[in-house]
C-alpha positions as CSV (number, residue, x, y, z in Angstrom):
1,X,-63.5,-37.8,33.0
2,X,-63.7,-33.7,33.3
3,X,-65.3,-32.4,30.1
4,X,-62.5,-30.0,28.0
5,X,-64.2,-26.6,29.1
6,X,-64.8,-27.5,32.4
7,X,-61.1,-28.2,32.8
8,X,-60.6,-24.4,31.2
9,X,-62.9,-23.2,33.2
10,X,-61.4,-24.4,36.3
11,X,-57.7,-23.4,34.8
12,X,-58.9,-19.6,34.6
13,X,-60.0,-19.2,37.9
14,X,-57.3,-20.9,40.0
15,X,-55.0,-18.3,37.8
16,X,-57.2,-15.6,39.2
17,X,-57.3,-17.1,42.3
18,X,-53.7,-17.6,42.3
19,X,-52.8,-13.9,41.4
20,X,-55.5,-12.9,43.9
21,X,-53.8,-14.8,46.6
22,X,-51.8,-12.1,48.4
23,X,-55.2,-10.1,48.5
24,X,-57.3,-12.9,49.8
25,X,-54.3,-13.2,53.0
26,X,-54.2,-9.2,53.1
27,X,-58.7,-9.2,53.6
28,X,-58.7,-11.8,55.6
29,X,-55.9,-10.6,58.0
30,X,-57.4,-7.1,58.3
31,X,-61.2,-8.5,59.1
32,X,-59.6,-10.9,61.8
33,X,-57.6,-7.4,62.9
34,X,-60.6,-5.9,63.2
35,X,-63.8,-8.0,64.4
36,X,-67.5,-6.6,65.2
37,X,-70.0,-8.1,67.3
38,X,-73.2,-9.1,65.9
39,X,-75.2,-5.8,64.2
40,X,-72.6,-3.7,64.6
41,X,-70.7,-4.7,62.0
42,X,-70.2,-1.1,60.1
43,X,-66.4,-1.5,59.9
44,X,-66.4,-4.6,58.2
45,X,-69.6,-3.4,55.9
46,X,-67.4,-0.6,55.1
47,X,-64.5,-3.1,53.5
48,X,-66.4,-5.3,51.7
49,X,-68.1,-2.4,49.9
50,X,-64.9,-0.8,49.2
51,X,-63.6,-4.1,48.2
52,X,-66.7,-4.7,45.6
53,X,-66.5,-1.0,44.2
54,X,-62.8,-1.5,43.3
55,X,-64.0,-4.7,41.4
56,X,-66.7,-2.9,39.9
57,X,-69.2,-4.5,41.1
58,X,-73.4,-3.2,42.0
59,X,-74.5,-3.3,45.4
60,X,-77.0,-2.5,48.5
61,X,-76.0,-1.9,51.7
62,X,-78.1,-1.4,54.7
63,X,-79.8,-4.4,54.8
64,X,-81.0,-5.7,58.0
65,X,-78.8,-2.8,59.3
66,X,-75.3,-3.4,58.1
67,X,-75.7,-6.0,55.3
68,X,-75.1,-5.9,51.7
69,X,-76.5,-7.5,48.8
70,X,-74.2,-7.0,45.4
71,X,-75.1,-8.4,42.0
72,X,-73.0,-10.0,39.4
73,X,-74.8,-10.1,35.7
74,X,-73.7,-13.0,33.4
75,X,-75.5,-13.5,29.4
76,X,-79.1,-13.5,29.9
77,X,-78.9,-12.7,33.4
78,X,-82.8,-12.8,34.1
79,X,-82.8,-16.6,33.3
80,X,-81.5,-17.5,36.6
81,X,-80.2,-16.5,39.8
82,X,-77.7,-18.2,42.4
83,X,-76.7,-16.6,45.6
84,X,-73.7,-17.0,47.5
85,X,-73.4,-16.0,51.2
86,X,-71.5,-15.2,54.0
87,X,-71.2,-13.9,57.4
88,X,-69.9,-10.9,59.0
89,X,-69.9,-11.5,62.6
90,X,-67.5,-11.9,65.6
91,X,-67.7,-13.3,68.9
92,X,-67.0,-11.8,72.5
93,X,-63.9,-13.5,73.2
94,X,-60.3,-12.3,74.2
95,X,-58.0,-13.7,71.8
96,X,-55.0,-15.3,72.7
97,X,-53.3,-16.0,69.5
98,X,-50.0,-14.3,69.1
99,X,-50.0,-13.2,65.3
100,X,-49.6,-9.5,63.5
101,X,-53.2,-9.7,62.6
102,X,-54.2,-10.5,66.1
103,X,-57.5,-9.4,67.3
104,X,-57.1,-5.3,67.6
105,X,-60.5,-5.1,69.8
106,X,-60.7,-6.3,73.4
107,X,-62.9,-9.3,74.0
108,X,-63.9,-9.4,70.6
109,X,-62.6,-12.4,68.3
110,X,-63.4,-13.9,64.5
111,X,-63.4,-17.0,66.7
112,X,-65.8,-18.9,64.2
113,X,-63.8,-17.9,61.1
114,X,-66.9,-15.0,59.8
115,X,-63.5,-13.1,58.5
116,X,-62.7,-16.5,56.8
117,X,-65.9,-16.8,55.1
118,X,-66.3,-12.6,53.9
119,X,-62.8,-12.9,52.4
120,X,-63.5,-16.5,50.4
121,X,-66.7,-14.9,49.2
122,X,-64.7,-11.3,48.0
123,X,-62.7,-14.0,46.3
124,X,-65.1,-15.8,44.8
125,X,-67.0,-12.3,43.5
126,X,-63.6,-11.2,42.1
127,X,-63.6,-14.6,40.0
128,X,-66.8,-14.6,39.0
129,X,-66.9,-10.7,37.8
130,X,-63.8,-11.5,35.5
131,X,-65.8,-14.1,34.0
132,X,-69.3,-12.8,34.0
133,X,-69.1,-13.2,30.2
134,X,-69.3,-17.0,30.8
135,X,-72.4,-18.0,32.6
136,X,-75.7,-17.3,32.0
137,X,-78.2,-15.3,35.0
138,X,-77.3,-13.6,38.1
139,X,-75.4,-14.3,41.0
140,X,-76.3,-12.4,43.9
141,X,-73.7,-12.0,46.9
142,X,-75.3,-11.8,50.4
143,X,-73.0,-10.5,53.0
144,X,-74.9,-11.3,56.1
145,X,-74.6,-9.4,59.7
146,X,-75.7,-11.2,62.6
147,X,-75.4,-15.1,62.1
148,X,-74.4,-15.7,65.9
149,X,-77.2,-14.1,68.3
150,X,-80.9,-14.2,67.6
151,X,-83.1,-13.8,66.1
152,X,-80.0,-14.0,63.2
153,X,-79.4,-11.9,60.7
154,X,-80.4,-14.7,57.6
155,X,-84.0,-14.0,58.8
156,X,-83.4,-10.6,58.9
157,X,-82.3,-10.1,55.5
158,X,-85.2,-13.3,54.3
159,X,-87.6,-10.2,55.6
160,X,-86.4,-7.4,53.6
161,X,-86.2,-9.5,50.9
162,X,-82.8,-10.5,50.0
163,X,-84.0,-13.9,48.2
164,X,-86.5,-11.4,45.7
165,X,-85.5,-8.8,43.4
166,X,-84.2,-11.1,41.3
167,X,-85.6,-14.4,42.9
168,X,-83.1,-16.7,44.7
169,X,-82.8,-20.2,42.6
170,X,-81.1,-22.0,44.6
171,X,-78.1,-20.4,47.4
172,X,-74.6,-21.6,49.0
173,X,-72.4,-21.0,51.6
174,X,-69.0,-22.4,53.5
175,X,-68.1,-22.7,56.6
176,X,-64.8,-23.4,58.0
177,X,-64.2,-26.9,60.0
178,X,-61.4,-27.3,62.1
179,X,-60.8,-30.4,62.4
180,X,-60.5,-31.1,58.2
181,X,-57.6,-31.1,57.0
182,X,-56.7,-28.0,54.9
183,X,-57.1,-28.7,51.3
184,X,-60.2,-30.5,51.5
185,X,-64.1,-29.5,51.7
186,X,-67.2,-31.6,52.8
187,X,-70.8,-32.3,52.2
188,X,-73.1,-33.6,52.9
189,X,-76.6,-33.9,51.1
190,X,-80.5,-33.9,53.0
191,X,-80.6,-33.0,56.7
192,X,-77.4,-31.8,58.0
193,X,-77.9,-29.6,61.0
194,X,-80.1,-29.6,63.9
195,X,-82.5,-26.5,65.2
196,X,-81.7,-24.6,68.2
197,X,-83.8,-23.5,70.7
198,X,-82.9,-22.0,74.5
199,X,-84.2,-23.3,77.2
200,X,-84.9,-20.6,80.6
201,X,-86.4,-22.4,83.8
202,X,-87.2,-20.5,86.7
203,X,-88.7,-22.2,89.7
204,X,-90.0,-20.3,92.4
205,X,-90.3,-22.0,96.0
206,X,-89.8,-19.6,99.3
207,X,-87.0,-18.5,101.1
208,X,-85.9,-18.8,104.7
209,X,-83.5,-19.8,107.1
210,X,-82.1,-23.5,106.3
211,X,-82.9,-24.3,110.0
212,X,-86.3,-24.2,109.6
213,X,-86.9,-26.4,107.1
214,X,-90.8,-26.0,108.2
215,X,-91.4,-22.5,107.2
216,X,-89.4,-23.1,103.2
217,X,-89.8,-24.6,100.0
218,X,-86.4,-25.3,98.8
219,X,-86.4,-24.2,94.6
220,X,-83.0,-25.5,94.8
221,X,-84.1,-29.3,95.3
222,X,-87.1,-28.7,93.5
223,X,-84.9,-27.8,90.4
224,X,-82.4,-31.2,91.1
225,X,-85.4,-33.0,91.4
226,X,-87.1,-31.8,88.2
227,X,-83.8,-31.5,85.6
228,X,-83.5,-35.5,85.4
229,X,-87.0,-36.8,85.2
230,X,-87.2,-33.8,82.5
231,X,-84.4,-35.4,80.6
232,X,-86.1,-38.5,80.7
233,X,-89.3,-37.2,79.6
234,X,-88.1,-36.1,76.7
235,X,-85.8,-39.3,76.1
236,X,-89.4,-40.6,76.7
237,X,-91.1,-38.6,73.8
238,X,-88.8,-39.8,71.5
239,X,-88.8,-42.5,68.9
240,X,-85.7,-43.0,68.3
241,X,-85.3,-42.3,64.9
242,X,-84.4,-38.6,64.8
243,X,-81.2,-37.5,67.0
244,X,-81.2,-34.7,69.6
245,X,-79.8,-33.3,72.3
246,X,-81.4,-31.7,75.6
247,X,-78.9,-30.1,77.7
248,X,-78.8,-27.8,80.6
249,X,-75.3,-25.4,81.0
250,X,-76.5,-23.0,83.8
251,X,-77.4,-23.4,87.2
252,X,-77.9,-20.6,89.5
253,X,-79.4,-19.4,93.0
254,X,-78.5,-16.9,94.9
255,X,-78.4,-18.3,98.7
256,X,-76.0,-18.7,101.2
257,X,-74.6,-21.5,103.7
258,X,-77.9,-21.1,105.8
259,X,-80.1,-19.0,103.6
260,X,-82.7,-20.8,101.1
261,X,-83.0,-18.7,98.3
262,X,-86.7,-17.8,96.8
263,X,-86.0,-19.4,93.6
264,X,-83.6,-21.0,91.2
265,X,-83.2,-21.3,87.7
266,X,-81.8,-23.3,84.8
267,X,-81.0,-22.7,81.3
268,X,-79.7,-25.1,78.7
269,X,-80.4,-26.1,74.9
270,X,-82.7,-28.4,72.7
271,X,-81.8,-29.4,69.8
272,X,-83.8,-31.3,67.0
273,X,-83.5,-32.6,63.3
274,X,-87.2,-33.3,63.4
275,X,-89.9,-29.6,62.8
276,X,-92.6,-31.6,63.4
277,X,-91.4,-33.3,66.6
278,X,-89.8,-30.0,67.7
279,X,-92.8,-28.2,68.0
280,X,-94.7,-31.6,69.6
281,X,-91.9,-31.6,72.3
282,X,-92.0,-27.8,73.0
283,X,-95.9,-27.9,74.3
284,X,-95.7,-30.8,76.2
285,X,-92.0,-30.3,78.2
286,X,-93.8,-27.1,79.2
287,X,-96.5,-28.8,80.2
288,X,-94.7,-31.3,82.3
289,X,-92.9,-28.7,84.3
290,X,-96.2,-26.6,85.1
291,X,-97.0,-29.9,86.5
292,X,-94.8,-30.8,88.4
293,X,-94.1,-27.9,89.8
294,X,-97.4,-27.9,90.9
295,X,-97.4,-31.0,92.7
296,X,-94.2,-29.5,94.4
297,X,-96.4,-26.8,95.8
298,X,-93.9,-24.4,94.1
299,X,-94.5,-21.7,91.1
300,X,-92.5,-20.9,88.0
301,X,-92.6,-21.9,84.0
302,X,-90.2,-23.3,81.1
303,X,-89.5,-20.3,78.9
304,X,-88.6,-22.0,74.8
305,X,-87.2,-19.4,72.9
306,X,-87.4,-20.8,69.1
307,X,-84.4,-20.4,67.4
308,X,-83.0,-21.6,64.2
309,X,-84.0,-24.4,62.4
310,X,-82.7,-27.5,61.2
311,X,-80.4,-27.1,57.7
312,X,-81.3,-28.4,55.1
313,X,-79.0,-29.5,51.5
314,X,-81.3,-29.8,48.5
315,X,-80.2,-33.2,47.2
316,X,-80.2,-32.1,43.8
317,X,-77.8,-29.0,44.2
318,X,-75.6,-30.7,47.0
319,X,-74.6,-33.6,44.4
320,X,-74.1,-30.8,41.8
321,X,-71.8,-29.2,43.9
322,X,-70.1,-32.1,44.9
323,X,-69.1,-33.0,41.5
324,X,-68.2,-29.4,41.1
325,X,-65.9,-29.7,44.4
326,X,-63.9,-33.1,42.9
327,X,-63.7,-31.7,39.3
328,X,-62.2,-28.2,40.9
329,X,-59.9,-30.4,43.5
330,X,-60.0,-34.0,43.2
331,X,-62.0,-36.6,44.1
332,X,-59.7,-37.4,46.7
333,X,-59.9,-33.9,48.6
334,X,-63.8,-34.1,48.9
335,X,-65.9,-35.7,52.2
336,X,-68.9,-37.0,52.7
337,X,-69.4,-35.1,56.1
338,X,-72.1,-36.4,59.1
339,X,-75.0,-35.1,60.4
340,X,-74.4,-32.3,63.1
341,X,-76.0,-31.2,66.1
342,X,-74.5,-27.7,65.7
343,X,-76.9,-25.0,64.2
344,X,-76.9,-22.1,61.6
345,X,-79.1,-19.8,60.7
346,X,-77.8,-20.3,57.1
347,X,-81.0,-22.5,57.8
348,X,-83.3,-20.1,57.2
349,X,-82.7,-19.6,53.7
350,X,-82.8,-23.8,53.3
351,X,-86.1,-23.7,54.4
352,X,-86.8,-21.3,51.7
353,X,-85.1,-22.7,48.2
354,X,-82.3,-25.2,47.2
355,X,-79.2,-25.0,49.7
356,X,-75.8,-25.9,49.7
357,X,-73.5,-25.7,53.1
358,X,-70.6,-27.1,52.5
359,X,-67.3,-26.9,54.9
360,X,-63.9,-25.7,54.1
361,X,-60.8,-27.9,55.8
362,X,-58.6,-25.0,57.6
363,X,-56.5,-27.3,60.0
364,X,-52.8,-27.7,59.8
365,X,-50.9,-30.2,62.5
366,X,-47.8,-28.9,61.6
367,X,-48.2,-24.9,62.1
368,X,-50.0,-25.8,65.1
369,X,-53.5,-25.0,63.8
370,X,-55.7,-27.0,65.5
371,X,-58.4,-25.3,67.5
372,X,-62.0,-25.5,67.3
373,X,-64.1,-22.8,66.3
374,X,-65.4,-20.8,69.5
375,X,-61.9,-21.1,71.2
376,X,-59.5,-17.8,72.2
377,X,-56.7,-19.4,69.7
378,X,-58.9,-20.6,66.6
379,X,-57.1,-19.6,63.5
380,X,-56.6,-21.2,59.9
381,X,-54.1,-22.4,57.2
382,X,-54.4,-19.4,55.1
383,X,-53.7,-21.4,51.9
384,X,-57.9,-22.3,52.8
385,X,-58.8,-19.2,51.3
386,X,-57.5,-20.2,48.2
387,X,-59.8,-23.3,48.1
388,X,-62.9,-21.7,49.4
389,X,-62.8,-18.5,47.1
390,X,-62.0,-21.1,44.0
391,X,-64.8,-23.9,45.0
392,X,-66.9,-21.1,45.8
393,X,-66.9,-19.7,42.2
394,X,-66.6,-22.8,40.4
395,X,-69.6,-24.7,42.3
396,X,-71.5,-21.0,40.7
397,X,-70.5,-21.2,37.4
398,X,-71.3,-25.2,37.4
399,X,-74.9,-24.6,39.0
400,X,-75.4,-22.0,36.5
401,X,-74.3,-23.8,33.7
């Protein structure tokens, strides 16, 4: 049963969130109007400043170029600080929604719901100022450029030193996920999202006339030859008790009909749940390659560029929040979500205190709003930023309770 206050508590901010409502669609619909590609977000900086200085509320912008760091002061507020986060970011897609606040920017598109996530967090920030009086410590607000390129903007900001000055106790963020039902939110607690790192292979063979098969080294059958005995390598290498994916998405060379080009290459993906293992598997599928190549006769390497790492939710705060989630909108509304093999580089700050990333339902059969995130027509139920900007603020006044 909900303790008394908690269920005043809760009572207070869906009534701000409820009277906030037509601002939440108005934010959201201008940031999806408007979208920025990653680090050149000043537009979008720009709002959300505007948007904190009408609530009255401190903040830092310019870090990691155009992100901002604000600060909300509760009772006491050196006893403890919890930081919320979210991302400004947009993707370089053509959108092909038909809506008023379609995409106003050619090839650029909020197309992983960024806008989504800055407008639940202004939400949140407008709750939590109101009721600064009733918590105790700090809650620092992160707006974040650059989640979707790397090196990503969370390590960015982790360098200039966004989880100091006051010290980061634990942090939180949402993310939308299509394919949840509006109204709901997930977790899930421990590992919950996999590392990322690219893959670039570039074989060089030599070149001539497909004739005269004599005087070439064909990169392009090296390169077939090579991509499935490295798959099985690595299937090889692994135990069996950690999931991951190795996947190649590009394959080029530039010859002709009766031309053998000098080289080929291939580029693709590895992910991992396992650090350990990850860095095991990086050193010896290079290794492979340089070896096989050589016993080809042929040249070239297997370029790893490291990029995020796995995500993980501190047990602790995830079941916290959890609790926090049912009590705000039922036990019924709440998921247990599964491991993923998608990556964030909300990571970044998991590896560095307690984390919770939690995902906010946004699909709705009925209006037709069911594309996945990434795709020209992704959009949202818009009665989702209502539920994120209210869990939001209630999972930080229960952690900081």
């Amino acid at each position: 049963m909900i303790k008394h206050i908690v269920v005043q508590q809760i009572t207070k901010i869906k009534e701000i969130i409820e009277s906030s409502y037509s601002d939440l669609v108005e934010w959201r619909e201008y940031l999806h109007a408007h979208p920025e590609l990653s680090f050149k977000e000043e537009q979008t900086s720009a709002f959300v400043a505007a948007r904190l200085e009408a609530m009255g509320i401190s903040f830092q912008t310019g870090v990691a170029g155009t992100g901002i760091v604000a600060l909300i002061e509760g009772r006491n507020p050196k006893k403890q600080c919890l930081a919320l986060r979210a991302d400004l970011d947009a993707l370089p897609i053509f959108e092909e929604n038909d809506a008023p606040y379609k995409s106003k920017v050619d090839g650029v598109m909020h197309a992983c719901g960024h806008d989504v996530h800055t407008t639940c967090l202004l939400g949140a920030a407008k709750v939590l100022q109101t009721l600064k009086e009733e918590f105790e410590g700090t809650i620092k607000l992160i707006f974040q450029p650059g989640e979707e390129v790397l090196p990503g903007g969370a390590s960015l900001m982790i360098k200039e030193g966004v989880l100091e000055n006051p010290k980061v106790d634990k942090i939180a963020a949402l993310h939308v996920f299509p394919t949840m039902n509006v109204g709901k939110i997930g977790f899930r607690a421990g590992q919950y999202m996999a590392a990322c790192d690219e893959l670039y292979l570039n074989v060089k063979g030599k070149g001539g006339h497909a004739a005269l098969p004599s005087e070439y080294n064909n990169p392009i059958m090296i390169i077939a030859e090579l991509l499935p005995k490295l798959e099985a390598y690595v299937k090889s290498l692994s135990d069996g008790t950690s999931p991951y994916i190795f996947a190649i998405g590009k394959l080029q060379a530039e010859g002709a009909t009766n031309v053998i080009p000098p080289s080929a290459i291939a580029e693709g993906t590895l992910r991992t749940m396992d650090e350990s293992w990850r860095k095991l598997i990086h050193e010896k599928m290079q290794a492979f390659v340089l070896q096989f190549l050589t016993s080809k006769n042929a040249q070239g390497e297997l370029r790893i560029v490291k990029g995020y790492p796995s995500l993980l939710n501190n047990e602790s705060f995830t079941s916290q929040s959890m609790q926090s989630a049912k009590d705000y909108l039922g036990a019924e509304n709440v998921e247990e979500m599964d491991i993923r093999m998608t990556a964030e580089d909300f990571s970044f700050y998991s590896q560095k205190v307690p984390a919770c990333f939690f995902r906010l339902g946004v699909r709705n059969e009925d209006l037709g709003i069911t594309y996945g995130v990434h795709h020209p027509k992704f959009d949202i139920d818009k009665n989702a930023l209502k539920v994120g900007a209210g869990v939001m603020a209630q999972l930080a006044l229960s952690a900081l309770d």
